[in-house]
N, C-alpha and C positions, 0 to 999 in steps of 0.2 A: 654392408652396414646393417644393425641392427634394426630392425621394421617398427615403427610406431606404428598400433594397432587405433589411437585414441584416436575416438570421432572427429574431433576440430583441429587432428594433423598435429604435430613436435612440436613442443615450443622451444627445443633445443635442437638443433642437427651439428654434429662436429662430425665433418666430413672429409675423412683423410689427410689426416692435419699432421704434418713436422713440426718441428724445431729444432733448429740448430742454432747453438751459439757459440763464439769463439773464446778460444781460453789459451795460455801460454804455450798449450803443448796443441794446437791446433783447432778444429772443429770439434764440436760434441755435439751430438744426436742427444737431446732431452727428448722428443718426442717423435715416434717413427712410424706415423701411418695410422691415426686414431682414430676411430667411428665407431660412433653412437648416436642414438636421440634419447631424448627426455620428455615425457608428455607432459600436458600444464597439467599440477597437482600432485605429478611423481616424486616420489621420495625415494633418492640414490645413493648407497654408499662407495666413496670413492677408496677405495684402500691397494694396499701396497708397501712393499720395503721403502726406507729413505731412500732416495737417487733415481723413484722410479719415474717421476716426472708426474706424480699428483698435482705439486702446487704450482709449477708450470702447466699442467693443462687447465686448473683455475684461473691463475692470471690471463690465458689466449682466450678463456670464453669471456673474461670481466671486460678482454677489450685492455686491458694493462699493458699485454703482451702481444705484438702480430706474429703470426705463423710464419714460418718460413714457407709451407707452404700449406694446401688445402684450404678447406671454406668451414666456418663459423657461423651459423643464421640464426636470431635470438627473434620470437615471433615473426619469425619469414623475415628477417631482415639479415641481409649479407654485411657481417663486423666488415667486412674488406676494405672495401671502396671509401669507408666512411674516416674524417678525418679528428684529432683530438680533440675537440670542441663537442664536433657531436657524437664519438664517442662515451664522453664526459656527460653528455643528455640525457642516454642513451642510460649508463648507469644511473643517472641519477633518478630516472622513470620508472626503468624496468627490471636490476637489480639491487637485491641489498647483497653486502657479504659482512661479515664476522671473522676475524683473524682469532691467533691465540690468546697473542698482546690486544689491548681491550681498543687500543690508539682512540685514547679519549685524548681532547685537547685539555691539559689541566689547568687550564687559567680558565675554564669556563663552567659555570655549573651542571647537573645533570641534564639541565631545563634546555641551556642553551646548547651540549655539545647534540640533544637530539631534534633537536630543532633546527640546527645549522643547514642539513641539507636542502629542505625545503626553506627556509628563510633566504641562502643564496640563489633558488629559482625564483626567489620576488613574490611568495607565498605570503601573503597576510594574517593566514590563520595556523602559520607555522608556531606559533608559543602551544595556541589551545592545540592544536594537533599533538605537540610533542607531549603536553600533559596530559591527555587521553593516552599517550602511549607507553609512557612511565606510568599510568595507574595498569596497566595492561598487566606488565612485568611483575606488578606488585612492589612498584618504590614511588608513588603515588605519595609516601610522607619523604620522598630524597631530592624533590624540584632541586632545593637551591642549596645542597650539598656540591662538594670540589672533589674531583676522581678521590686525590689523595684523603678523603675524609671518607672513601665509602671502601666496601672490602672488596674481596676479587670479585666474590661473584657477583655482587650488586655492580660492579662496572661492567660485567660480562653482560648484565640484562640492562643494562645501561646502552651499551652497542646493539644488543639484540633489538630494543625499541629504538635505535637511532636507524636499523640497518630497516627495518620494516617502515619508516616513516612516511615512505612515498608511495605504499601500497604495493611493493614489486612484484613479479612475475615469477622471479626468479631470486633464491635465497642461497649464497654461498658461501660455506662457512666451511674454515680451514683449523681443522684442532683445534674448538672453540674450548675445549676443556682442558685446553694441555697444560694451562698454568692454574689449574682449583685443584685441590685432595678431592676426594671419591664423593666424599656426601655432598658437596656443596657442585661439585658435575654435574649431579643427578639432577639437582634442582634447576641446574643451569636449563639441562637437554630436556626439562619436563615442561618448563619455558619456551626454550625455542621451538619446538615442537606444536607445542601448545597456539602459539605466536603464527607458524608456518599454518594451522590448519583454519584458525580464524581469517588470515589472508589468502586461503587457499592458494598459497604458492608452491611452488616446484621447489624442491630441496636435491641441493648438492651436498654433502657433507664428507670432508675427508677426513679421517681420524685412520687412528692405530689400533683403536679399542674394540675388540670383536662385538661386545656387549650393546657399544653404541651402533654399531654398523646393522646389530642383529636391528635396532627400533626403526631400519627402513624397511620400504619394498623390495627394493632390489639390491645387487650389490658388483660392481666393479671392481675387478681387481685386476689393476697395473704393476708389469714387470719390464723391466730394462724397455721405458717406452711403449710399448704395446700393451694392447690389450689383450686378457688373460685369460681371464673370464668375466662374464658379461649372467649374471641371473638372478632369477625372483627367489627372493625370499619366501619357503613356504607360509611362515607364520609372523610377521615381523613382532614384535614386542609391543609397540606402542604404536597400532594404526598406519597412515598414510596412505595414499592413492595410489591405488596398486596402477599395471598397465592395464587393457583389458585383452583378455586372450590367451 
């Protein structure tokens, strides 16, 4: 397994992690013996061909997904043993994630779809939170805007301040630019980025785009399951926490 050098220890360890799952024509190996760690503040890029089991190793670390086999610790805590409820805590704590699709709920405004997570933990100050996090993004004038009344990428930074609400540890985002043209990416990833280093959270990011992978520290790259290569970025584009060592 890859060695965290950071002083206060991983705050990711995926340690020797499977998956398999069943499909018509029998068993399929997605994921075949995976280790790494992540230090808190590290910024990772996840890259690889389609099939190779990027966004099944996101959903095993969100806790979406159990391993078949291997261990999962997200701040020293073993996903294993833990069951759907406090799974579900567990995200709601200490990760955010960001998909392609923005999965804003569209019957609700900006105000309310980033406010939802903390308002279902019983958060009282979940409205002013979320509107401290919509001015963050810069749609600070889109509170009570409807997805369908805002454009991609205003929903993209719509999720990106819903996904950061809780203050997370841990920021997982899966081709958050897959669905914007070029110019309006940029703005996105100069945001989340922006977003990751005021929370000083740990970033996973899986994309296709060498460009965005170059603006991490490090960089992953998965093939038929496994891991491929595992290394630092000599110079990344835009910052982040490198490891130390």
């Amino acid at each position: 397994m890859t060695s965290s050098l950071h002083t206060g220890g991983p705050l990711v360890v995926i340690d020797d992690v499977h998956l398999t799952l069943g499909s018509s024509a029998g068993p399929v190996n997605i994921l075949r013996g995976i280790s790494f760690e992540i230090a808190a503040g590290e910024t990772v890029a996840l890259v690889g061909p389609s099939g190779s089991g990027k966004s099944s190793l996101l959903m095993v670390l969100a806790g979406l997904e159990r391993p078949t086999a291997g261990r999962v610790l997200l701040d020293g805590r073993d996903l294993g043993p833990l069951d759907e409820n406090a799974l579900a805590r567990l995200r709601c704590r200490r990760i955010g994630i960001v998909f392609q699709g923005f999965h804003l709920i569209p019957t609700m405004t900006a105000l309310e779809n980033v406010a939802l997570p903390r308002e279902l933990a019983g958060d009282r100050d979940a409205f002013a939170a979320a509107a401290r996090g919509l001015d963050a993004v810069g749609l600070g004038h889109r509170l009570g805007h409807y997805p369908a009344q805002l454009s991609g990428g205003e929903q993209q930074r719509v999720a990106i301040a819903r996904a950061f609400i809780a203050g997370p540890k841990l920021l997982l985002a899966d081709e958050p630019t897959g669905n914007l043209d070029a110019a309006t990416s940029c703005l996105v990833m100069d945001c989340l980025f922006e977003e990751r280093r005021r929370h000083r959270a740990s970033l996973l990011l899986i994309t296709h785009d060498e460009n965005l992978a170059q603006r991490c520290a490090r960089r992953i790259r998965l093939a038929d399951g496994v891991v491929a290569e595992d290394r630092l970025i000599a110079m990344p584009q835009y910052g982040g926490a490198r490891r130390i060592g």
